[in-house]
LODREN-40328 format. One record per residue: x, y, z of N, C-alpha, C in turn; residue number from 1. Coordinates in nm, 3 decimals. Atoms other than C-alpha are relative to their C-alpha. Example, Ala and Ser with C-alpha at 12.3 -4.5 7.8 and 13.67 -1.06 7.14 Angstrom:
2
SITE      n_px      n_py      n_pz     ca_px     ca_py     ca_pz      c_px      c_py      c_pz    nr
SITE     0.089    -0.119     0.000     1.230    -0.450     0.780     0.090     0.120     0.000     1
SITE    -0.082    -0.119    -0.006     1.367    -0.106     0.714    -0.077     0.109     0.073     2
END
This chain:
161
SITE      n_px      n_py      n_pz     ca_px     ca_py     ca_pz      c_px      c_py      c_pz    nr
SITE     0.141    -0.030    -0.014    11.943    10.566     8.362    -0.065    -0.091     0.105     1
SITE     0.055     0.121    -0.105    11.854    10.253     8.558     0.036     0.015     0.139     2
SITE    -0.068    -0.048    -0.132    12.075    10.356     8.832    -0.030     0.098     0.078     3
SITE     0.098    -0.065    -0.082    11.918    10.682     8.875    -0.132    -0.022     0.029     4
SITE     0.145    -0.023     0.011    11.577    10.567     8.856    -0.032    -0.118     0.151     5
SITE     0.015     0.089    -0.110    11.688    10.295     9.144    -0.010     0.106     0.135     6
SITE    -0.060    -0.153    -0.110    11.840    10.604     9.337    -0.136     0.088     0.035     7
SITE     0.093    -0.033     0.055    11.533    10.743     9.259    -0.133    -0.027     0.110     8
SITE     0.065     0.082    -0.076    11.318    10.465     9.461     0.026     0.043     0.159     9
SITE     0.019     0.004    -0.146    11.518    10.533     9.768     0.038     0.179     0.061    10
SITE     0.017    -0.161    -0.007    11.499    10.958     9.759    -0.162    -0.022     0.043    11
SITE     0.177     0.005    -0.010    11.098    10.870     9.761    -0.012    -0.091     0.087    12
SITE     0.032     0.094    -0.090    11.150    10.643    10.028    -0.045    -0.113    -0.039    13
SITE    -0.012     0.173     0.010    11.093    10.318     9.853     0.116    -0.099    -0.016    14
SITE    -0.087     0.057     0.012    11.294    10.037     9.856    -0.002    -0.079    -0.174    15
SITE    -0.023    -0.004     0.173    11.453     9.966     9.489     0.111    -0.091    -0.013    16
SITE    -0.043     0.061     0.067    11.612     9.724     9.295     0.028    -0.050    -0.133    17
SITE    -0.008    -0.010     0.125    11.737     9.655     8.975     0.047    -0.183    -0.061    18
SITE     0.003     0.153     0.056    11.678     9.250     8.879     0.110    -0.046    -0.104    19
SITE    -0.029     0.021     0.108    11.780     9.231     8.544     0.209     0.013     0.008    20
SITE    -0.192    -0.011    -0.017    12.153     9.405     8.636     0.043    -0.091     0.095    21
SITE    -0.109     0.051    -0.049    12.206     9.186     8.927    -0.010    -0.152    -0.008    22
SITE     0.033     0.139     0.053    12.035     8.832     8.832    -0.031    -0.078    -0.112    23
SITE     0.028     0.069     0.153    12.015     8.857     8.493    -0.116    -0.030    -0.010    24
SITE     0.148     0.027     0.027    11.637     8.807     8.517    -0.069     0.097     0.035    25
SITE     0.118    -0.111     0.002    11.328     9.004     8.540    -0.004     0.143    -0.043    26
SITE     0.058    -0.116     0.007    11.238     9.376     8.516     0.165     0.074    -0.009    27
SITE    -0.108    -0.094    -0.043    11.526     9.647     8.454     0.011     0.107     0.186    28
SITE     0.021    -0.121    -0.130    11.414     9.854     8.784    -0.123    -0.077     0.104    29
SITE     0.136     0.012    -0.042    11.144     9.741     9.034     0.003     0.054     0.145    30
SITE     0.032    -0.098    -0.146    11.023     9.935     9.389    -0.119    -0.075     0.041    31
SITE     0.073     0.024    -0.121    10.868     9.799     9.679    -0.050     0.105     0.076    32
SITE     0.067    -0.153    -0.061    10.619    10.087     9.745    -0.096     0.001     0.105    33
SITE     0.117     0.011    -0.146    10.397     9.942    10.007     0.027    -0.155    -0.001    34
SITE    -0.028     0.199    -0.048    10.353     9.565    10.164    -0.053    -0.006    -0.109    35
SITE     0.059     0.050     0.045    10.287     9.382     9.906    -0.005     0.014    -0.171    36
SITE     0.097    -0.057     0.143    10.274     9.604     9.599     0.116     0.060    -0.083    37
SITE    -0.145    -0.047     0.058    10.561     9.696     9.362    -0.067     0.037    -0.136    38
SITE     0.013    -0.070     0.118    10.614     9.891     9.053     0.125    -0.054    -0.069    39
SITE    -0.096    -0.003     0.089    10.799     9.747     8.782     0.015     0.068    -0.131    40
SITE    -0.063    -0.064     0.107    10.996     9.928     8.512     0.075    -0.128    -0.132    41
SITE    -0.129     0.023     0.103    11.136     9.831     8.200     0.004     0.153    -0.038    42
SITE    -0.056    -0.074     0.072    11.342    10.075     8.054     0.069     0.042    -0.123    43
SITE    -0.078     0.003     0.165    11.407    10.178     7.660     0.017     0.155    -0.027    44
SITE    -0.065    -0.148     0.030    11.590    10.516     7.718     0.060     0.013    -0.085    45
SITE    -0.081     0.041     0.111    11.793    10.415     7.432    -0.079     0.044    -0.103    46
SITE     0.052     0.022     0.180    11.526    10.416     7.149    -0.040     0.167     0.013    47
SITE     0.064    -0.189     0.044    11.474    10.756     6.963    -0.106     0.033     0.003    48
SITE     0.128    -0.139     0.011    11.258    11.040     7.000    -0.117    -0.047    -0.094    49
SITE     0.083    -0.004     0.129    11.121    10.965     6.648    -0.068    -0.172    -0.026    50
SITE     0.079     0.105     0.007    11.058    10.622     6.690    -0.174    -0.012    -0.002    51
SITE     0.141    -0.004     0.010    10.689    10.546     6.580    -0.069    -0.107     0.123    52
SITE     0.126     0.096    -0.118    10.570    10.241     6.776     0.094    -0.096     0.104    53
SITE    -0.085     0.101    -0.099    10.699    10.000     7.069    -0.040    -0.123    -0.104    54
SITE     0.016     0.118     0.085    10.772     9.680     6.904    -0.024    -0.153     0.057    55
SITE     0.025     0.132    -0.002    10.732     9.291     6.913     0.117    -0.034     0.175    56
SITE    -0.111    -0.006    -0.073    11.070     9.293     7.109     0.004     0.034     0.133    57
SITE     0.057    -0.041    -0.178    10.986     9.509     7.393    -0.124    -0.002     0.054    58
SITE     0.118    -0.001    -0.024    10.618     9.443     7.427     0.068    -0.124     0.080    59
SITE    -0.010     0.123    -0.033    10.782     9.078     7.490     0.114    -0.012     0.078    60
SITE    -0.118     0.031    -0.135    11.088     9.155     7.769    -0.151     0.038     0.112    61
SITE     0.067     0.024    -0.150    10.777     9.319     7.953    -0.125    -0.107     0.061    62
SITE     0.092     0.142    -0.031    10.563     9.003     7.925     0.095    -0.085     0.094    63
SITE    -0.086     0.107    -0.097    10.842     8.810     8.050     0.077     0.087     0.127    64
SITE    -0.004    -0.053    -0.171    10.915     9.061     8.358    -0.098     0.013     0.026    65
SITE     0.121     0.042    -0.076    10.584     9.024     8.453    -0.009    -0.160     0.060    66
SITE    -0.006     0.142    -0.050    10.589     8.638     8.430     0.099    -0.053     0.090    67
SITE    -0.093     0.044    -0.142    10.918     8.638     8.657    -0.090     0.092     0.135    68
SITE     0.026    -0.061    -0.135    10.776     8.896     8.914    -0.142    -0.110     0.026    69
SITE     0.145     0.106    -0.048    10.431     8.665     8.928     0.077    -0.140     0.039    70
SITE    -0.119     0.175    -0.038    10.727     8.321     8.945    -0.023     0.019     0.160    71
SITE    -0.067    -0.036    -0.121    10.898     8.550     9.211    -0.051     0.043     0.117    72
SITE     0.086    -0.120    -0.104    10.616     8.770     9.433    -0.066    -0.098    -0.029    73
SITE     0.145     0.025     0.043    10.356     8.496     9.414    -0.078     0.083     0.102    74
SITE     0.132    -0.098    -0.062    10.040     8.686     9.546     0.004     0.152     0.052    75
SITE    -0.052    -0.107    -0.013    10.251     9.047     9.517    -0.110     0.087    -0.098    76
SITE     0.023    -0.009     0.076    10.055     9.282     9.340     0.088     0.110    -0.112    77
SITE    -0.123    -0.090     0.095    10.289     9.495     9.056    -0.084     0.102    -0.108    78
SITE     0.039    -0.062     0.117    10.236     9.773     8.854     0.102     0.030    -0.107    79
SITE    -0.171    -0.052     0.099    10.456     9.784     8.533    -0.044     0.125    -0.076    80
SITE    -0.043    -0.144     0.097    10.544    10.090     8.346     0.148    -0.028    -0.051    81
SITE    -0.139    -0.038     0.114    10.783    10.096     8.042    -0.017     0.140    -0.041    82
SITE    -0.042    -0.114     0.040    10.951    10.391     7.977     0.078    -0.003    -0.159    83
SITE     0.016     0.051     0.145    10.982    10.458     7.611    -0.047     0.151    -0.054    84
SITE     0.031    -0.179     0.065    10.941    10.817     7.378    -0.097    -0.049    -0.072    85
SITE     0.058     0.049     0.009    10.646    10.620     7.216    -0.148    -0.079     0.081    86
SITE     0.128     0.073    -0.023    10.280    10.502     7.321    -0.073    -0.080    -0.063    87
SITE     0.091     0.052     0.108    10.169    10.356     7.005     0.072    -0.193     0.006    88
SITE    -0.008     0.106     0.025    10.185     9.989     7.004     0.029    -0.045    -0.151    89
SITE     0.005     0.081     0.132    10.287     9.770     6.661    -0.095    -0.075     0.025    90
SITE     0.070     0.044     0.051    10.052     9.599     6.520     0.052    -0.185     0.026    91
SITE    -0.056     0.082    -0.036    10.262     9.294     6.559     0.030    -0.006     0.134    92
SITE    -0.060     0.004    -0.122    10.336     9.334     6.930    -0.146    -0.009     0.065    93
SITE     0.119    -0.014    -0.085    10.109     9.329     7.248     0.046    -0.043     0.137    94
SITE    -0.052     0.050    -0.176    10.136     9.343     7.634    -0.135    -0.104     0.082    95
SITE     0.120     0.071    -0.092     9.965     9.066     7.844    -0.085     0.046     0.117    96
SITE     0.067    -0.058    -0.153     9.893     9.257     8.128    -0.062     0.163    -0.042    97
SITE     0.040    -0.146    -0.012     9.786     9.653     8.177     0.147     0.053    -0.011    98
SITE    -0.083    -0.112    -0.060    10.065     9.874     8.125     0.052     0.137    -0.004    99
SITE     0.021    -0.141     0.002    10.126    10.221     8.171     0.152     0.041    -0.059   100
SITE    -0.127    -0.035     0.082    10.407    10.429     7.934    -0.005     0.137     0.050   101
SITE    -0.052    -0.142    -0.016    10.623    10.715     8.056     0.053     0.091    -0.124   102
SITE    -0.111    -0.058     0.124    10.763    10.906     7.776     0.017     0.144     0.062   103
SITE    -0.089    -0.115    -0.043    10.942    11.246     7.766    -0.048     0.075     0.074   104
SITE     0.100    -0.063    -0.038    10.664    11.448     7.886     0.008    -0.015     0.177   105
SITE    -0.033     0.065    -0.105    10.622    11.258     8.178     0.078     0.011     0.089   106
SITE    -0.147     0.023    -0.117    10.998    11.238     8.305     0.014     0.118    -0.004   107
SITE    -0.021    -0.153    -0.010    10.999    11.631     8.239    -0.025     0.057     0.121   108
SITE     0.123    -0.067    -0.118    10.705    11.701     8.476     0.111    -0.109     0.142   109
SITE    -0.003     0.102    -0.121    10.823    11.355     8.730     0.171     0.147     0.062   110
SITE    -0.135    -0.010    -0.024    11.226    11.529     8.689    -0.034     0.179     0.091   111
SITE     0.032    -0.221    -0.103    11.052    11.983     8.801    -0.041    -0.075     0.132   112
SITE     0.003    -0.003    -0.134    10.889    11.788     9.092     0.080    -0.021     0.103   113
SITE    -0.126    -0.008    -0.103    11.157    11.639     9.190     0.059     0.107     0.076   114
SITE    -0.105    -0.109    -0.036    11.367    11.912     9.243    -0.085     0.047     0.081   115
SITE     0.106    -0.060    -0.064    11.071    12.092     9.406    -0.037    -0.075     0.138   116
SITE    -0.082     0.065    -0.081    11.092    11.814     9.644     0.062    -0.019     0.107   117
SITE    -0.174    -0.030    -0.047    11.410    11.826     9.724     0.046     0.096     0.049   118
SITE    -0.011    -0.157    -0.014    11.438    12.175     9.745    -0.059     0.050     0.133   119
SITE     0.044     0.014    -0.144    11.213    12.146    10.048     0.068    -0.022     0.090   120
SITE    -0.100     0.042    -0.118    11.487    11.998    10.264     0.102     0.134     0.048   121
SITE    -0.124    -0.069     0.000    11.731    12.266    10.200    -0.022     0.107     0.142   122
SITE     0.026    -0.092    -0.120    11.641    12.498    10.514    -0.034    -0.129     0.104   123
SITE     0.057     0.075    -0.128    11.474    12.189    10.730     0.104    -0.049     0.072   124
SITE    -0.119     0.055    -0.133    11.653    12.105    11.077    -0.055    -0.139    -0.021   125
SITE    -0.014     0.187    -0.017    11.671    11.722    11.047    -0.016    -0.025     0.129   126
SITE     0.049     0.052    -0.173    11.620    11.686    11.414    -0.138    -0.003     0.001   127
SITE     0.168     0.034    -0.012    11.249    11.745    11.386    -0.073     0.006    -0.152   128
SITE     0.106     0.026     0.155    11.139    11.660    11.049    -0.012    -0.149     0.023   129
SITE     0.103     0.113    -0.066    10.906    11.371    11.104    -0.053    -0.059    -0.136   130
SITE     0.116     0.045     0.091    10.717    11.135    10.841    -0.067     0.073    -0.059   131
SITE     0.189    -0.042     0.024    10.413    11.287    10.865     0.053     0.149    -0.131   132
SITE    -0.054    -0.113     0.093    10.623    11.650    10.682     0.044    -0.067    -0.130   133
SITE    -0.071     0.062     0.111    10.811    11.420    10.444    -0.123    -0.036    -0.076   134
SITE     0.169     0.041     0.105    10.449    11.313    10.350    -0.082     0.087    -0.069   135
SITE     0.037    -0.140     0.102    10.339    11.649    10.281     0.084     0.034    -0.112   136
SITE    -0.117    -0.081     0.125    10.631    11.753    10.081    -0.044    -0.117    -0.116   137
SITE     0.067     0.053     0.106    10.530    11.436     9.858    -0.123     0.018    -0.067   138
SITE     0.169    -0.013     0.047    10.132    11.487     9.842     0.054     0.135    -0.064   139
SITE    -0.035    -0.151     0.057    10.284    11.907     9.745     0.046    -0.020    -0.117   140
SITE    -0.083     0.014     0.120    10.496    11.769     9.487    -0.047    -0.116    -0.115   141
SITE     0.074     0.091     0.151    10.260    11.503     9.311     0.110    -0.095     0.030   142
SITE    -0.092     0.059     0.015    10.480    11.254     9.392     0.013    -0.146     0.089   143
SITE     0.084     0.133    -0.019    10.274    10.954     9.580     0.008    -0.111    -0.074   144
SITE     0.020     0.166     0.096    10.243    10.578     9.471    -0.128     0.053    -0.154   145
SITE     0.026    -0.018     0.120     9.937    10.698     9.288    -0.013     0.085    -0.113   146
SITE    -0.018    -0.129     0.150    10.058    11.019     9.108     0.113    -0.045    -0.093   147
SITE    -0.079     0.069     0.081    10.326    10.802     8.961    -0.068    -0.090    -0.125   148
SITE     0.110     0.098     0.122    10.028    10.619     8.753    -0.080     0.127    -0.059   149
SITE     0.110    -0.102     0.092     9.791    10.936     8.676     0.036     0.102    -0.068   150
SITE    -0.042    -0.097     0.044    10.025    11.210     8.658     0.083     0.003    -0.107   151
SITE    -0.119    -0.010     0.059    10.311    11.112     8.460    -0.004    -0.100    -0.052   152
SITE     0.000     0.096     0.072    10.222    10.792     8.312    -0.107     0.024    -0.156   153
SITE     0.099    -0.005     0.083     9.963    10.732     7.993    -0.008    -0.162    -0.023   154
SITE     0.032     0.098     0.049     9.790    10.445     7.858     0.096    -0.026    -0.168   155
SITE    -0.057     0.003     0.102     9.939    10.271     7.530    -0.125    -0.022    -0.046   156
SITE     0.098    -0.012     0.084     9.753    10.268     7.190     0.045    -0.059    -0.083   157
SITE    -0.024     0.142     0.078     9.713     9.974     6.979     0.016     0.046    -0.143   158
SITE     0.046     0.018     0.157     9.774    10.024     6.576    -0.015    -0.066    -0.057   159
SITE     0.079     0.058     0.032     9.591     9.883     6.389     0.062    -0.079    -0.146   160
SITE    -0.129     0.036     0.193     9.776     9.652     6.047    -0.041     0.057    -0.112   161
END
């Protein structure tokens, strides 16, 4: 999962990395999407469908990949998103920063644009396809720095003890 979602980074033209697999520290996934400005991931593709709330556990790997990317990027700014079949916070848990949750929904809609996309290339002569087209085919497909936060992300929701 981590691997495609790096693969992922450099189909959308960002540059991508995955911390955690190759330094043992920070974020499972993170993308350099403009000077300056990155999107980090954690990833809990693992936990079930039915799971009720994000817990103590993972509220607190993405506190501490935040506090390495702020170590590591000083004056970078980052947006994290954990991915997770869940929005509801424990009652016991809590994120220090802002962060935005993908769940199934989400990677459904992110996984049709893709293809849609993609699918764009299949006729284009590569000799004159330019930026500026590759930029349309993203703005067409929802698939910008910030449709990655409005479209396909959500806010989490605190419960209450």
């Amino acid at each position: 999962f981590e691997r495609a979602l790096n693969e992922l980074a450099l189909l959308l033209g960002f540059s991508g990395d995955r911390p955690d697999k190759e330094w043992r520290q920070g974020p499972d996934n993170l993308w350099a999407v403009r000077d300056g400005e990155y999107i980090l991931f954690e990833c809990k593709n693992q936990v079930e469908e039915t799971r009720a709330s994000i817990n103590k556990d993972e509220t607190g790997q993405m506190n501490n990949a935040l506090a390495w990317f702020q170590r590591t990027y000083v004056g970078a700014t980052v947006r994290p998103i954990m991915i997770i079949p869940t929005k509801k916070v424990s009652p016991a848990a809590g994120f220090n920063s802002e962060v935005a949750i993908l769940r199934a929904n989400g990677l459904r809609k992110l996984r049709h644009n893709i293809k849609g996309f993609v699918s764009e290339f299949r006729h284009q002569d590569f000799a004159d396809l330019s930026p500026e087209v590759v930029q349309d085919y993203l703005v067409a497909h929802i698939l910008t720095v910030e449709a990655l936060y409005t479209e396909y992300c959500e806010s989490p929701v605190s419960l209450s003890a």
